[in-house]
C-alpha positions in Angstrom: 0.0 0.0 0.0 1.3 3.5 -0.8 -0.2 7.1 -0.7 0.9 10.4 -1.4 0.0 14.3 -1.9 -2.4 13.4 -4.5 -5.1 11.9 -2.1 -4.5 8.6 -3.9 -4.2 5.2 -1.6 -2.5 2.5 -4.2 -2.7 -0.9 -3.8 0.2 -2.8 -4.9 0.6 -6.6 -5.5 4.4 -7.3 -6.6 3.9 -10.8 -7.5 2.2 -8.8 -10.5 4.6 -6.7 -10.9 5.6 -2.8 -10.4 4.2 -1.0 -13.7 0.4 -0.5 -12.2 -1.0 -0.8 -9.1 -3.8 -3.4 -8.5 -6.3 -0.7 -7.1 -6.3 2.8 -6.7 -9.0 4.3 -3.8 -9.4 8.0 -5.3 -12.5 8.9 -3.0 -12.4 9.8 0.4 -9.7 12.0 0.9 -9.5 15.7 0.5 -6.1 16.4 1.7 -2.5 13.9 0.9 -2.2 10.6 2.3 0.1 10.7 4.6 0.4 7.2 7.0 -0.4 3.6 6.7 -0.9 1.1 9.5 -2.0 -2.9 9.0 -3.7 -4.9 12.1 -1.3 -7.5 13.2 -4.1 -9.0 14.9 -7.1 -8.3 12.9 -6.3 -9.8 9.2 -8.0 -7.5 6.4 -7.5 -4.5 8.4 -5.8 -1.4 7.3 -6.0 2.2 8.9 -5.1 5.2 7.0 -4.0 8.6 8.2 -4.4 11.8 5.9 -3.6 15.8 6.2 -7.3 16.0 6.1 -8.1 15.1 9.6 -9.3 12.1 9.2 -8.4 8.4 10.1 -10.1 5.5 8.0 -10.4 1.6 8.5 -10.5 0.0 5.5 -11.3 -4.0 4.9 -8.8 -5.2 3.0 -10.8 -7.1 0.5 -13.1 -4.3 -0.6 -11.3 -1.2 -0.7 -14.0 0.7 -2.5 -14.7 3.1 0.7 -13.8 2.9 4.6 -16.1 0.7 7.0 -15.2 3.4 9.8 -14.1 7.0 9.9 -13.1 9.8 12.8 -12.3 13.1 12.6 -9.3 13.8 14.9 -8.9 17.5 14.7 -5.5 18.1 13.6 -3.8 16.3 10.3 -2.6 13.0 11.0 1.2 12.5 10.6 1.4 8.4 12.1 -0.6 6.2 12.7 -0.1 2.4 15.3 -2.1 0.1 16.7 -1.9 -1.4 20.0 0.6 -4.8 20.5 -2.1 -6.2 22.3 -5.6 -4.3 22.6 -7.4 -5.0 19.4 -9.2 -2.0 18.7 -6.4 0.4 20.4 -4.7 2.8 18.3 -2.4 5.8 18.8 -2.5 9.0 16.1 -0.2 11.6 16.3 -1.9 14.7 14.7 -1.2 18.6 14.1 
């Protein structure tokens, strides 16, 4: 997964190789993407951090728009989940 100033959240899948990315999520942000953070205890889960404010779960398998969002007041520059508390996580914002 990669993102960037363009608002764009790019799924990659290297086994196909690096010309394209698999999936591109071009809704849903109104500002750069600017952190990425995968579940190491919930599979399929990916947050993402943006300068917009917001911080959105995505399912892995259906990336076509977030199954949770929350406005955190200040643009999010990291993101990290909790070793051991499932539904824990730490942003550092603005």
């Amino acid at each position: 997964y990669t993102g960037a100033d363009d608002g764009i959240l790019k799924v990659w899948d290297l086994r196909a190789g690096t010309e394209a990315p698999q999936a591109s999520v071009r809704k849903g942000f109104d500002a750069g993407v600017t952190c990425l953070q995968s579940h190491s205890l919930v599979e399929h889960c990916l947050v993402v951090g943006s300068y917009d404010e917001g911080v959105r779960v995505f399912d892995t398998r259906s990336m076509r728009q977030p199954v949770a969002r929350a406005e955190v007041g200040g643009g999010v520059w990291r993101l990290k989940w909790h070793p051991t508390r499932r539904g824990a996580l730490l942003a550092a914002c603005m």
